[in-house]
C-alpha positions as CSV (number, residue, x, y, z in Angstrom):
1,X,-17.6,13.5,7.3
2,X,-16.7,11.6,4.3
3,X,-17.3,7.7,4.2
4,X,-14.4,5.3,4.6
5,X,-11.8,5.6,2.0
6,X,-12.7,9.2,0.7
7,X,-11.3,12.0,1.4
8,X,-13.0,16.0,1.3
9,X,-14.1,19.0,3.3
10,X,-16.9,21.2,2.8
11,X,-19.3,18.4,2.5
12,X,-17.5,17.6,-0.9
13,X,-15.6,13.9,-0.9
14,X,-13.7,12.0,-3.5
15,X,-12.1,9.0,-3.3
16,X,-8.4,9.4,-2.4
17,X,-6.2,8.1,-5.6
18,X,-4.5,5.0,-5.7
19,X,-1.5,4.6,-3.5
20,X,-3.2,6.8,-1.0
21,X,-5.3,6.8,2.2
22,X,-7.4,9.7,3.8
23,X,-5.3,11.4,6.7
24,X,-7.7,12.9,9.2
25,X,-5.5,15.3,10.2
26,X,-4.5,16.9,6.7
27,X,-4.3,20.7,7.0
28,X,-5.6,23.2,6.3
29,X,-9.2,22.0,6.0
30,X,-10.0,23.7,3.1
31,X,-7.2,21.9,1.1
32,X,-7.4,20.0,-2.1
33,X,-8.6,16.5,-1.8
34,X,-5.5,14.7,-3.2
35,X,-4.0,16.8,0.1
36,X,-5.9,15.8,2.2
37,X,-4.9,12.1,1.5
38,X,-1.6,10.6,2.1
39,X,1.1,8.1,0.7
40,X,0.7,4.5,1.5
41,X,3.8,3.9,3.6
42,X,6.9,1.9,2.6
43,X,5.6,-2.1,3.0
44,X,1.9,-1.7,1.5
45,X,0.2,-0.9,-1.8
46,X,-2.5,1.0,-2.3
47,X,-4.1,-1.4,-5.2
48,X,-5.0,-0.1,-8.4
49,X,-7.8,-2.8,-8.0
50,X,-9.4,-3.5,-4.5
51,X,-10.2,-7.2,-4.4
52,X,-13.2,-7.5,-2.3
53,X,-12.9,-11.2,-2.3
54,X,-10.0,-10.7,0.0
55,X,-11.5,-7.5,2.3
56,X,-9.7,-4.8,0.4
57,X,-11.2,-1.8,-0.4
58,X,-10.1,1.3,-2.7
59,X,-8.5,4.0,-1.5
60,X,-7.2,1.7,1.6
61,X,-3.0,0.5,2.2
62,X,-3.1,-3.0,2.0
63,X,0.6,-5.1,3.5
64,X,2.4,-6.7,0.9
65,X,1.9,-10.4,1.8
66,X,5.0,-12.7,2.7
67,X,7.0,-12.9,-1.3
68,X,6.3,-9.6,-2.1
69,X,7.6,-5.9,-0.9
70,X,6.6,-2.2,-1.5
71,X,9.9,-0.3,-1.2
72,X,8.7,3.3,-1.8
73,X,6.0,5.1,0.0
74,X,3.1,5.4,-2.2
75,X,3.3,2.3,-4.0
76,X,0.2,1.2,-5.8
77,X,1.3,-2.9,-6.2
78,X,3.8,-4.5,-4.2
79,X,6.7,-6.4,-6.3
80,X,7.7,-10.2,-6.3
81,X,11.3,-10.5,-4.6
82,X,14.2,-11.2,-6.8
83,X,15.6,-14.9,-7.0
84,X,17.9,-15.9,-4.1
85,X,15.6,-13.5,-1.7
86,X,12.6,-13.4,0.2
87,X,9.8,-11.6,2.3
88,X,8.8,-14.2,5.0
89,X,6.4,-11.7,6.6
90,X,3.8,-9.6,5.6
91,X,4.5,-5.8,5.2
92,X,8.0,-5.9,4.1
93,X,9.8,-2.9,2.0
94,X,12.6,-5.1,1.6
95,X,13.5,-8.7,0.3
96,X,16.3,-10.2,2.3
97,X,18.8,-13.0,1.3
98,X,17.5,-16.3,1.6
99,X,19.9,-18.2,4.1
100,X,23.3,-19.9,3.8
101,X,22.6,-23.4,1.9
102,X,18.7,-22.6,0.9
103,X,18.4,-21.1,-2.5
104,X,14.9,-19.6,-4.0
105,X,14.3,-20.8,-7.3
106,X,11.9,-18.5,-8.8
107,X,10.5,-15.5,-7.8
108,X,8.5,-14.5,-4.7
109,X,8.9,-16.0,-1.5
């Protein structure tokens, strides 16, 4: 098997690309290694840049944290919200309006 984040068969790994995670169940075995990993799903990035200071590692999907969404599947950063909208939890793929008589002066959350 591969170590955590890689992705391979044949005793041959590589690290899965950014915006991507190994899928254990990728067929057919013999596949390509960027088959053999798939898209980070709508909600969380797959950093171009782990930071370890904060746990991550490459080749992982990481939830966008409360301000910020990842509206596509595969996304490699996850985007501040617009002003006048907001992510209050983490994971979101979508900013929503802020509510009636609270505005959001800059970006984020």
């Amino acid at each position: 098997p591969c170590p955590h984040a890689y992705a391979g068969s044949g005793g041959v790994c590589a690290q899965c690309p950014k915006g991507r995670l190994p899928s254990s169940d990728a067929e057919p075995p013999q596949s390509d290694i960027p088959d053999r990993c798939v898209l980070c799903p709508v909600g969380k990035s797959g950093p171009e840049k782990a930071l370890p200071e904060r746990g991550e590692v490459s080749g992982e999907c990481y939830d966008c944290i409360p301000g910020r969404y990842a509206a596509n599947e595969g996304s490699q950063l996850c985007l501040l919200c617009e002003p006048g909208r907001h992510a209050p939890d983490p994971g979101m793929s979508t900013c929503v309006l802020c509510p009636p008589g609270q505005i959001m002066p800059g970006s984020g959350n």
